[in-house]
C-alpha positions in Angstrom: 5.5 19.1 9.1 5.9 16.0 7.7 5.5 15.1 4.0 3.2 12.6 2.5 5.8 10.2 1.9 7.4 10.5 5.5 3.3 9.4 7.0 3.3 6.6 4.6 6.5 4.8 5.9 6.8 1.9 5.7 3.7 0.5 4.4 3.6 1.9 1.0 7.3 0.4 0.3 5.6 -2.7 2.0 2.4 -2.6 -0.4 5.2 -2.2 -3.3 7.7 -5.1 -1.5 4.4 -7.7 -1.6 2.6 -6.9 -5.0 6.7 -7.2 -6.5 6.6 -10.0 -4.9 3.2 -12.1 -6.0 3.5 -10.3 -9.6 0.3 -8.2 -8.8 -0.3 -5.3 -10.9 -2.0 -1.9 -10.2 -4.7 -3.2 -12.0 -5.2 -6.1 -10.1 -5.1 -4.4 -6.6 -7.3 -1.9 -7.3 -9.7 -5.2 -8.6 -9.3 -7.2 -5.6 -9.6 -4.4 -3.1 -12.2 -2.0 -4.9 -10.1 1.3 -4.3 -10.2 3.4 -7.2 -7.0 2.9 -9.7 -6.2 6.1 -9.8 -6.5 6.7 -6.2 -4.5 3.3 -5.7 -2.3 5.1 -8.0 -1.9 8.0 -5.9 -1.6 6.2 -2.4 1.7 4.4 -4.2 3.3 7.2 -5.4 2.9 9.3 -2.1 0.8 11.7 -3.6 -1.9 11.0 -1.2 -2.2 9.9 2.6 -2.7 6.3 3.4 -5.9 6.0 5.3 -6.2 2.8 8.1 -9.3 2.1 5.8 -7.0 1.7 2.7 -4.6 -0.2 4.7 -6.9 -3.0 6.4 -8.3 -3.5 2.5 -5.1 -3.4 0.8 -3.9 -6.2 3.6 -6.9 -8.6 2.7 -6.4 -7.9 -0.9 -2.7 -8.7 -0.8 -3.4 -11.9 1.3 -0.9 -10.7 4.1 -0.9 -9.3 7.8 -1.8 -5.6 8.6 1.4 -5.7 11.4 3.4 -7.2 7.7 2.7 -3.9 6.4 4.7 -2.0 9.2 7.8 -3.3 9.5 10.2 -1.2 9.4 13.0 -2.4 7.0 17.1 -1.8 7.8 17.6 -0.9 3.9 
């Protein structure tokens, strides 16, 4: 069975990768997109399964391509 974090890949290192990237906090995810901080908290921290809901939102709230948030990384 896989693990939370192993369903997740890539796109909550890609979530991480872009907010890094734009200096956008937690705070101003959860703002922009209207998921719950805690639960936003949860999704990026693999404590909870990313839902293609939470993705499509978190893609418009970062300003960046769903298909961005799937590529898979050679690190």
């Amino acid at each position: 069975m896989a693990t939370i974090r192993e369903r997740n890949h890539p796109v909550v290192e890609n979530i991480l990768k872009v907010m890094e990237a734009k200096g956008i906090s937690i705070d101003e995810l959860s703002r922009r997109s209207g998921i719950h901080t805690e639960d936003l908290y949860r999704l990026l921290k693999n404590k909870k399964i990313i839902r293609p809901y939470e993705i499509a939102v978190l893609s418009m709230a970062l300003k960046t391509d769903v298909d961005a948030l799937f590529e898979q990384t050679d690190e």
